[in-house]
N, C-alpha and C positions, 0 to 999 in steps of 0.2 A: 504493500500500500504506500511505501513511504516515494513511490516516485506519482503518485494521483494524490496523495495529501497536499495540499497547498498549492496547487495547479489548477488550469482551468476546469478541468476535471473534477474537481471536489465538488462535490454537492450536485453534479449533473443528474438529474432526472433520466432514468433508462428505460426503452420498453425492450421488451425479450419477445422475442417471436423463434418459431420453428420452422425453418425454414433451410433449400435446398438455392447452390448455385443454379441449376438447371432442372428443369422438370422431371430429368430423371434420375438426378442425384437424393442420396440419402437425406433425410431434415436431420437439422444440427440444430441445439441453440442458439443465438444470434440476439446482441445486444446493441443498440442504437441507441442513438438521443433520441429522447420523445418527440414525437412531433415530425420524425424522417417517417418516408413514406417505406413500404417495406421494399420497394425495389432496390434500395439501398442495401437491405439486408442482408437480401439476395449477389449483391454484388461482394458484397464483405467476406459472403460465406465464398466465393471465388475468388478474392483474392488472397485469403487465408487457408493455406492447405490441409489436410487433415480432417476428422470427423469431431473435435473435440468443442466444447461450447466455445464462443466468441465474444470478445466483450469489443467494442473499438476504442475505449479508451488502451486497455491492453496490450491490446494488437498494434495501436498507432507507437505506444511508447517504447515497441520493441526496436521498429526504424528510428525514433527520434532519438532513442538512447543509443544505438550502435552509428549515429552521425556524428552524437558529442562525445564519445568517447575515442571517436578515431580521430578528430580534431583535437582533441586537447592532445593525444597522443603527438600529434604530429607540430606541435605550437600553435596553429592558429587561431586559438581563441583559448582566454581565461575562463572562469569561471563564470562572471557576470558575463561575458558574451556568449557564451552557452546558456545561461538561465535566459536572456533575452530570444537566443535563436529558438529555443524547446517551445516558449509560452508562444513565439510567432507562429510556428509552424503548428500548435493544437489550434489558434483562434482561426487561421487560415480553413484549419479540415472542419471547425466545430460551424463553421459560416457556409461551408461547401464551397469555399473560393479556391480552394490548392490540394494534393495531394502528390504524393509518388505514386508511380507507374505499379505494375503488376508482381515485377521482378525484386522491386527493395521489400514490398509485402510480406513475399514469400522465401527473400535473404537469399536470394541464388545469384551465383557470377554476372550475370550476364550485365551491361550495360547502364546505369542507373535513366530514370527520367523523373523528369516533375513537369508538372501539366497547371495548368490555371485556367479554372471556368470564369469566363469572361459574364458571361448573365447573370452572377452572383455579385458580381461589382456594380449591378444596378441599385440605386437607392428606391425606397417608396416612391419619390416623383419621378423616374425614370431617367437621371443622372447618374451619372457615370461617378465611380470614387476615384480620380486620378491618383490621391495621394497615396489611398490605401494599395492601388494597381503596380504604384513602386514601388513599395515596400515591400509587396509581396515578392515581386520580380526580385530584389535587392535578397531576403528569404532563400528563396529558389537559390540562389547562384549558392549563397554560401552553404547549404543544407547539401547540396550537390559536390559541392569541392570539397566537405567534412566527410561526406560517406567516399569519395576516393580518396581520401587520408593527403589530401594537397598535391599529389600527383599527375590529376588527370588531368591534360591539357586539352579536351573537347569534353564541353557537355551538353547536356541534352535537355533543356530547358524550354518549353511549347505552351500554347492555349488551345482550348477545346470550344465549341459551339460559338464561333463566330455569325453559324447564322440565325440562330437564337438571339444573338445578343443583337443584329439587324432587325429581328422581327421586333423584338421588342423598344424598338427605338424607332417604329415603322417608318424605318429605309427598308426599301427592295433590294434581296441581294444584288441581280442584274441591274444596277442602276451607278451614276457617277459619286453619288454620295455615300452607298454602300460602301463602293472600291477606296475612297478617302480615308472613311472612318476605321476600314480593315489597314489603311498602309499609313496611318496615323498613329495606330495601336504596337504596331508590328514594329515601327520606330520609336517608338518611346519606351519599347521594350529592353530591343536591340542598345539605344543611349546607355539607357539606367542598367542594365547587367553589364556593359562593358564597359561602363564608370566603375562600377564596382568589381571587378577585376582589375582595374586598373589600381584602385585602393587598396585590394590584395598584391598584383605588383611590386608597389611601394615599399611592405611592410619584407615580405617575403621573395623580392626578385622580379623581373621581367622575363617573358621568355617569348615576346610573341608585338610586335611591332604595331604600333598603332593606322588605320587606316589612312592612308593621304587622300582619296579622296571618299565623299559621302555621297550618296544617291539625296538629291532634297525629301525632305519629310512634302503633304501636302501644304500647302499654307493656307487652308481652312480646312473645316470639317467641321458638321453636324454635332459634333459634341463642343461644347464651350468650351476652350482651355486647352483642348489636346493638343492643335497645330503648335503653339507656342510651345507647352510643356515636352514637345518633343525634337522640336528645334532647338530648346534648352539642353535638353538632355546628350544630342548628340554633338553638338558644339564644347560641353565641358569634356567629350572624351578626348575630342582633336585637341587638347590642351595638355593632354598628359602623355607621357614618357613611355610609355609599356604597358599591356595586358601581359594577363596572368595564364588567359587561354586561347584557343588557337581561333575556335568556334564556339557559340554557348547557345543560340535559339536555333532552334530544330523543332518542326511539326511533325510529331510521328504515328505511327496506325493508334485508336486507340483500342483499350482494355476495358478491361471493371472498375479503371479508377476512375475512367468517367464519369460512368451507370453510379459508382459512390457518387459524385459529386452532383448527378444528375443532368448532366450533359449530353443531348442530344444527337449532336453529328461532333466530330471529331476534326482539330483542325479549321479548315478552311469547307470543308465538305458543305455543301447546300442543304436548306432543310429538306427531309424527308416526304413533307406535305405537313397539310392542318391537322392530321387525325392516325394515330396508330394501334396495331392491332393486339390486342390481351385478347390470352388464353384462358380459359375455366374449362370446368368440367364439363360443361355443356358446350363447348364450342367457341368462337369465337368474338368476339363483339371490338367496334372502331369507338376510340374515345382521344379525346382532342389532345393535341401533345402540348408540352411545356412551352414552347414558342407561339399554337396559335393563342394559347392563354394569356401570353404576355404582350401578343401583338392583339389581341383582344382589349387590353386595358387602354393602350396605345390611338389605336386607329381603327376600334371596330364595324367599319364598314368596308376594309380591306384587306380584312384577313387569309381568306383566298385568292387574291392579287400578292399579297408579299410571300405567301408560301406556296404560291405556284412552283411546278416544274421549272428547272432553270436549264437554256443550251448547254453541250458542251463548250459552247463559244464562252459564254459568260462564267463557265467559272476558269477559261484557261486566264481567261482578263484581271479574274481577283486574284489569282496566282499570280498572272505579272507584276500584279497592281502591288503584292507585298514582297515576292520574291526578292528583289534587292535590300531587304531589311533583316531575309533568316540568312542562317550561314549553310542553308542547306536547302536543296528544292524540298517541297509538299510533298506528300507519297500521293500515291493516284486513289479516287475514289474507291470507294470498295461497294459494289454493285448491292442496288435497294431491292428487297424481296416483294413477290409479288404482293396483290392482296391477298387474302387468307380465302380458302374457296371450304364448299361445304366438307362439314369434320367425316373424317375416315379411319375406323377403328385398325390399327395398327397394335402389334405385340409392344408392349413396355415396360423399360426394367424396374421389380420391386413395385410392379404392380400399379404401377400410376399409369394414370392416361397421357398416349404422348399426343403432344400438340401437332397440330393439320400444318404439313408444308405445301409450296408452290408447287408448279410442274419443273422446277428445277432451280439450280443455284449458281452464285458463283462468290467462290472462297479466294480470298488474297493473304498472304504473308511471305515473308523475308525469312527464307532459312541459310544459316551460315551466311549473311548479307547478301541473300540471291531472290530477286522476287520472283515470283512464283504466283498462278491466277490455274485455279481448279475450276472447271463448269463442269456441270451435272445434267441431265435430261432423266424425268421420271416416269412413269407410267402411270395411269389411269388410277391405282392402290398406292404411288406415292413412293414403288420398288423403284430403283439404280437401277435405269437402261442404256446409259450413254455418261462415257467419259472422256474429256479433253482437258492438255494440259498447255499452257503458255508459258513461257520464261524468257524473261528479258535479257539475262547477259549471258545467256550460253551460245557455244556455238552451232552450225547448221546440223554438224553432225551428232550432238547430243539432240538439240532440238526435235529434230529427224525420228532419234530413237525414241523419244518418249511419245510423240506422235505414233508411232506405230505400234507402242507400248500398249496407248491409250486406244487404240483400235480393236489390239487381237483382246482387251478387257474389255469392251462393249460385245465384241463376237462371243467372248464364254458369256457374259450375260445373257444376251439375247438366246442362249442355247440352254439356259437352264443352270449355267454354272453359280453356285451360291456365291453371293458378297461375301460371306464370314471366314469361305476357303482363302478369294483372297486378300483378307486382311491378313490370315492366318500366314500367307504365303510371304507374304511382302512387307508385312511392322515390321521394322526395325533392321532390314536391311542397310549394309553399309557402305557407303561411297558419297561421294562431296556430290555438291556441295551439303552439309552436314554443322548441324550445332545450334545457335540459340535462334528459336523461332519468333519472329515479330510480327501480331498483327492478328495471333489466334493467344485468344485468353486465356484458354484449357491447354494446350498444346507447348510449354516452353522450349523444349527439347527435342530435337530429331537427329536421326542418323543417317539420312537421308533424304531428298524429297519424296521417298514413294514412303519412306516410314511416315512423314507429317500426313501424307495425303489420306492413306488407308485407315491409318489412325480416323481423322477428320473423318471420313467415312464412316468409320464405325461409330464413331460416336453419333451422329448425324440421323446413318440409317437403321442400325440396327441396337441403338442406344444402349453401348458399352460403355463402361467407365472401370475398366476392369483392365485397362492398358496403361502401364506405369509409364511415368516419363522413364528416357535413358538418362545414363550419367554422362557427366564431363566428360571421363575416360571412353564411355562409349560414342560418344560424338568423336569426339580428338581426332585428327589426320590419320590414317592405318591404326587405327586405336584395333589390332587383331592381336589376340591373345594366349591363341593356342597354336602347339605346332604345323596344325594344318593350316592354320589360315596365314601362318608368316611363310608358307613355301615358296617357290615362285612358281609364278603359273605355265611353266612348262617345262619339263614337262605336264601335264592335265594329270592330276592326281583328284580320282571318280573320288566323292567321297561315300562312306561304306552304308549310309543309310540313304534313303530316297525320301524321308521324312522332312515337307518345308520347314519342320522348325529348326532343323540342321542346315539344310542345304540354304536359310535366308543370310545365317551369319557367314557364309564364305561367300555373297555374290559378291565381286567385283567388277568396277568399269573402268578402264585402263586407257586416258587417251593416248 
């Protein structure tokens, strides 16, 4: 108790609910601020692993405690600078303005991020909190360079529901004012974290040369104060000596940490529409999302004008519009599911009903920094009839192969061949690109693209959850283990069982 005595945590009001990541996960306890809706819960119970009850105070002080403890380890901050970073980063999560990514949650290697929901920094009359927006951004940089113990010279600092926070300030995303208020925000980010590396600099070293020239901020926009305070902010950077990092604002896929925060689209990404779809037991029913509720308080007689369908034109435009202010492009949309058509009794795991999908999907993540886009096509019952795979940096000749991969696995479908054979056949196969998966919330870990994909599948279709991530060692380069898999391959040494759960740990692809 002695790290929730005397914190903002004392005396918080909790409700407990029972509750699963996913409809077909086991219920856990789950403990909230009152007053959070239970999606949140839900999110909590997925970003926290294991079956065991959840508190979020608990949970939150397990990351904030291993940031200041790796900071003081490393010099950068006393004592009172840790008591100030701890009490920021609880009022940040206790307001749903900030949180870390999926991966600090759940303490594994992989990359750190921290995210800021922009439509939490609205006030009751629909103003924007600039100061408290620095602070938080000022928060982020150092909670990020405390959890790399001052080491990491790129970090991964982004905001979520940019078009929520449009709606609710009824700008159109597809409009000049929308693209302002996004490349207003994007710079005053950009200023104030890389003043504040620069302030780290100072204390502890330069390692990273200050910009010579600036892309200009807007010089107005629809929120009062921003053009200035961001013209301010990056003007005091041009004045100093050094940053402390190479890169620090990045928009990356989101997770659960959003759904905690309650964030909508992720990034830059367009709203979804006025209205999304919840599952019960009876089926399914449309009820209005967070954005057109906010751009209902707003401008309610154009609510379905601002959260209209947007081109791909217009959102490549808000991506230009802020692209000069991250230190890294946008990831691409990740494709919106259909509507929900009428419900179709399907088998589900532990006995729950599973929720009705479209006539098919399409999955996006990054494994081992390689993107990767799965589409699905389903039949009439909702069965995997059609599999195709995309990949952006591979060559023609890998490309090629998983193209015809994804072919002869639609021909055993369509022949009767079960999904569960080949998930059986194909998890956890090894070869690159391989290691931390971005972009799937369940899925940190693959050893493979066909390990993420089959996984995804299973999970999806035939609602397993009974597929463990792999380890670091099993991702790792040639991470093979036993004599037969360090042989070389040729001579062709058959191996002695014809069983896929043997024969998936020796495939290799050798270009």
């Amino acid at each position: 108790m002695a790290r929730i005595n005397g914190t903002l945590w004392e005396g918080m009001a909790l409700a407990r609910h029972r509750l699963g990541a996913d409809p077909d996960a086991a219920l856990r306890a789950v403990a909230i601020p009152a007053g959070w809706p239970v999606e949140a819960g839900e999110a909590l119970a997925g970003l926290v692993p294991g079956s065991r009850p959840i508190s979020l105070p608990r949970a939150a002080e397990a990351w904030i405690q291993r940031a200041l403890s790796r900071g003081r380890k490393a010099g950068l901050m006393d004592d009172s600078a840790a008591n100030h970073l701890a009490e920021g980063l609880r009022a940040l999560l206790i307001t749903r303005r900030g949180a870390p990514g999926a991966e600090v949650w759940r303490g594994t290697a992989a990359e750190a991020r921290y995210v800021l929901n922009l439509p939490a920094f609205l006030d009751a009359d629909a103003s924007f909190d600039l100061e408290g927006f620095a602070e938080a951004v000022v928060l982020g940089v150092r909670f990020l360079d405390a959890l790399g113990n001052g080491r990491a010279g790129r970090l991964r600092l982004g905001f979520c529901d940019m078009a929520g926070l449009l709606a609710a300030l009824g700008l159109a995303y597809d409009s000049d004012e929308g693209r302002r208020v996004a490349a207003g925000l994007a710079a005053l980010m950009r200023g104030v974290a890389e003043g504040e590396s620069a302030a780290m600099a100072a204390r502890m070293g330069a390692r990273e040369p200050v910009a010579l020239l600036w892309p200009a901020p807007p010089d107005t926009t629809a929120l009062p104060g921003l053009a200035e305070a961001a013209s301010a902010a990056l003007q005091a950077v041009g004045a100093c000596h050094g940053l402390r990092h190479g890169a620090i604002i990045a928009l990356t896929p989101a997770d659960a940490a959003e759904a905690l925060l309650g964030a909508e689209t992720a990034g830059l990404f367009p709203a979804a529409g006025s209205t999304r779809a919840v599952y019960t037991a009876t089926g399914a029913t449309e009820i209005p999302t967070r954005a057109a509720l906010a751009a209902a308080r707003m401008a309610p007689h154009r609510v379905g004008q601002l959260l209209a369908p947007v081109s791909e034109t217009a959102r490549k435009m808000m991506a230009e519009a802020v692209l000069p202010f991250l230190h890294a492009a946008p990831p691409a949309p990740v494709a919106v599911p259909g509507p929900p058509r009428a419900h179709v009794e399907r088998p589900a795991a532990r006995g729950l009903l599973a929720h009705p999908r479209s006539t098919g999907g399409s999955f996006h993540a990054s494994v081992g920094g390689h993107r990767v886009a799965m589409r699905t096509a389903e039949d009439a019952e909702g069965k995997l009839r059609e599999l195709a795979f995309s990949l952006a940096k591979e060559g023609a000749a890998y490309r090629s192969l998983m193209d015809a991969f994804a072919q002869a696995v639609t021909i055993g479908l369509s022949h009767g061949v079960a999904l569960d054979d080949y998930v059986t056949a194909f998890s956890y196969t090894r070869f690159g690109p391989a290691g931390v998966v971005e972009g799937d919330g369940e899925i940190t870990q693959a050893t493979s693209v066909l390990d993420w994909a089959f996984r995804r599948l299973a999970a999806d279709y035939l609602g397993r959850a009974d597929l463990p991530q792999p380890s670091e060692a099993d991702c790792a380069p040639d991470s093979l283990s036993t004599a037969a898999q360090q042989s070389p391959l040729l001579p062709l040494d058959l191996p002695l069982t014809s069983a896929p759960e043997a024969r998936r740990r020796n495939f290799r692809i050798v270009a």
